[in-house]
C-alpha positions in Angstrom: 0.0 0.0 0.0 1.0 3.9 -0.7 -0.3 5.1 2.8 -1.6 8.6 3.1 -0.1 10.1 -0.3 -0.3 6.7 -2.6 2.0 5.1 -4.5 4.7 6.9 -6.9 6.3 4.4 -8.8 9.2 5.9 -11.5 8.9 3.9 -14.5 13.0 3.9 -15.8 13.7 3.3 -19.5 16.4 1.3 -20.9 18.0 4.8 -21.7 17.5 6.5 -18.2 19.4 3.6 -16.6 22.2 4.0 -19.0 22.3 7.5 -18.7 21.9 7.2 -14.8 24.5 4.7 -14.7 27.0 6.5 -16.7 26.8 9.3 -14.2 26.8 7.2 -11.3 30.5 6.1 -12.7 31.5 8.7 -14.6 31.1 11.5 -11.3 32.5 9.5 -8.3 35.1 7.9 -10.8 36.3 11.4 -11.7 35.9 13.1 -8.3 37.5 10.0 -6.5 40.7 10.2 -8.6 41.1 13.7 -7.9 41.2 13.4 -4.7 43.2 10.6 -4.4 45.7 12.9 -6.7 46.1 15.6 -4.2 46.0 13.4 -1.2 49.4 11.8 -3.1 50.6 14.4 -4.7 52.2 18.0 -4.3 51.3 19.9 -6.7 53.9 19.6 -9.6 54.7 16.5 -8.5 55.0 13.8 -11.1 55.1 9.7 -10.7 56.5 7.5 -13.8 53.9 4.7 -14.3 55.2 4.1 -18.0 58.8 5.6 -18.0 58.8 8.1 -20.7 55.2 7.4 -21.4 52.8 7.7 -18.9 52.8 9.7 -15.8 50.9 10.7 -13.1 51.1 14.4 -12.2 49.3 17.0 -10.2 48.6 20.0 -12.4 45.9 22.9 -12.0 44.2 23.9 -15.1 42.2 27.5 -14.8 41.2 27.4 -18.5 39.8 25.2 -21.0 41.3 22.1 -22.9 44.7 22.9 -23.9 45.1 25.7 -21.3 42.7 27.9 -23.0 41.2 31.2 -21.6 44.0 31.0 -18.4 44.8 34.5 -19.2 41.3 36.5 -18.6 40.2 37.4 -15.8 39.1 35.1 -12.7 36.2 36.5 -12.3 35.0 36.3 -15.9 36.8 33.5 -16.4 34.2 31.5 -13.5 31.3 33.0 -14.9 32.4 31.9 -18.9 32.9 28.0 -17.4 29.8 27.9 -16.0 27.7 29.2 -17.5 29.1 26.9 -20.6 28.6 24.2 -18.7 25.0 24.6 -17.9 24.7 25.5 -21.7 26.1 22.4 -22.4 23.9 20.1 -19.7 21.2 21.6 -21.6 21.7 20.7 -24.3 22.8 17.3 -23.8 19.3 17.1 -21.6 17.5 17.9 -25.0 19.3 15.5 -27.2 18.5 12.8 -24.3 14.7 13.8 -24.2 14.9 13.1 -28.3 16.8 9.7 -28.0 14.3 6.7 -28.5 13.2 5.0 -25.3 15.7 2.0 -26.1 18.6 4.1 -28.2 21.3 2.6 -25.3 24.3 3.8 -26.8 23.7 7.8 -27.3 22.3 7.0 -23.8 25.6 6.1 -22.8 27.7 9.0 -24.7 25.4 11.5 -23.5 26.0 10.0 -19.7 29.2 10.2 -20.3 29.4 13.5 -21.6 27.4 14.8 -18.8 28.9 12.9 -16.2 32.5 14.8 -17.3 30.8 18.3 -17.8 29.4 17.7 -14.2 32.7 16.5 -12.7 34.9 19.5 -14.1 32.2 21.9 -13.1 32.9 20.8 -9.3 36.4 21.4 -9.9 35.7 25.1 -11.0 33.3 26.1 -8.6 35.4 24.5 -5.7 38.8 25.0 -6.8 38.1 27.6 -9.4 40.5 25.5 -12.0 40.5 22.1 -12.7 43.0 19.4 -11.1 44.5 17.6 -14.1 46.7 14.6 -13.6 47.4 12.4 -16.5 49.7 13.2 -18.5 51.5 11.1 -21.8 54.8 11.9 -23.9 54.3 10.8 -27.3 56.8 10.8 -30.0 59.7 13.4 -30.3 59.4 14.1 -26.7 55.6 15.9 -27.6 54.2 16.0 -24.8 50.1 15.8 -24.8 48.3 18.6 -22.6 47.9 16.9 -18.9 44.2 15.7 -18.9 41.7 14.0 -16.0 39.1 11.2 -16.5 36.4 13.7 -16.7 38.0 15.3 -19.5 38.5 11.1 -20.8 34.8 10.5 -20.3 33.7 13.4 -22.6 35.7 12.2 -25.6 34.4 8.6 -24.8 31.1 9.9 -25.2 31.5 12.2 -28.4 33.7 9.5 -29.8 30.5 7.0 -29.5 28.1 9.6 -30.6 30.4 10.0 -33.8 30.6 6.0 -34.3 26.9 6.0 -34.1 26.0 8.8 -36.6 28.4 6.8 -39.0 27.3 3.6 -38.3 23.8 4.7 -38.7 24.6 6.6 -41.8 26.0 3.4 -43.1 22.9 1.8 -42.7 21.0 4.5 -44.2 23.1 4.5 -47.6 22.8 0.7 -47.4 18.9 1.2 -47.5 18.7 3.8 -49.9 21.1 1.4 -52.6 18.9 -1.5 -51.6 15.3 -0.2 -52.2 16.6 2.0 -55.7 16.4 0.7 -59.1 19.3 -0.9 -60.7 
């Protein structure tokens, strides 16, 4: 029985509890690691984990992917994140509210997406930059821009978004050559 107020049961679709899921990793995953980073780490510090490869560093990252926007000015630089950021959740809420009930894997991208958005947007409204700590020397000594596993989970989830539209695509053009007249 519901008692006084009834019953409310919250009927999840296959693409809510993807999406939900993907958050529930994506958030606690990302948080957890940053802490665990500055718990370990001073900052600057840097731990070999593939020698010349991979390393584990603790960075602080005030602007946008590839140090962007580090030079205006804190206070509009706060106010530019965030409110990109909730541009960006909104949007990612309407593609989700356009996904068919069962359409798992843009589920998933779009979790993952929102789950990195949401875990950097902690890091600028607590820190006001975000801790980046994985960091990868590629050929020639390049060195790629020190990253974090939010930053990971947003490229996981626009890669799969891009591996869908061309798969889909594919199908479509397989479709189209099918039904036409040779």
């Amino acid at each position: 029985m519901g008692g006084v107020y009834g019953t409310v049961r919250l009927r999840m679709t296959p693409k809510l509890r993807i999406l939900l899921g993907a958050l529930l990793v994506a958030i606690p995953a990302d948080q957890a690691s940053k802490i665990w980073i500055e718990s370990h780490l001073s900052y600057a510090d840097r731990i070999p984990v593939v020698e010349g490869f991979f390393y584990l560093t603790h960075v602080r990252n005030p602007g946008a992917a590839f140090s962007l926007f580090t030079t205006l000015d804190p206070k509009l630089r706060m106010t530019f994140f965030v409110s990109v950021s909730l541009v960006a959740m909104g949007i990612i809420a309407s593609f989700y509210r356009k996904l068919a009930p069962r359409d798992r894997l843009s589920a998933l991208a779009l979790g993952l997406i929102l789950g990195g958005a949401v875990g950097n947007l902690i890091d600028r409204l607590w820190h006001g930059e975000v801790v980046d700590f994985l960091h990868f020397r590629l050929w020639s000594g390049y060195s790629w821009p020190d990253f974090n596993l939010a930053d990971s989970f947003i490229v996981v989830g626009v890669g799969l978004l891009v591996l869908e539209l061309l798969a889909s695509e594919g199908e479509s053009r397989a479709a189209s050559a099918s039904n036409s007249p040779s």
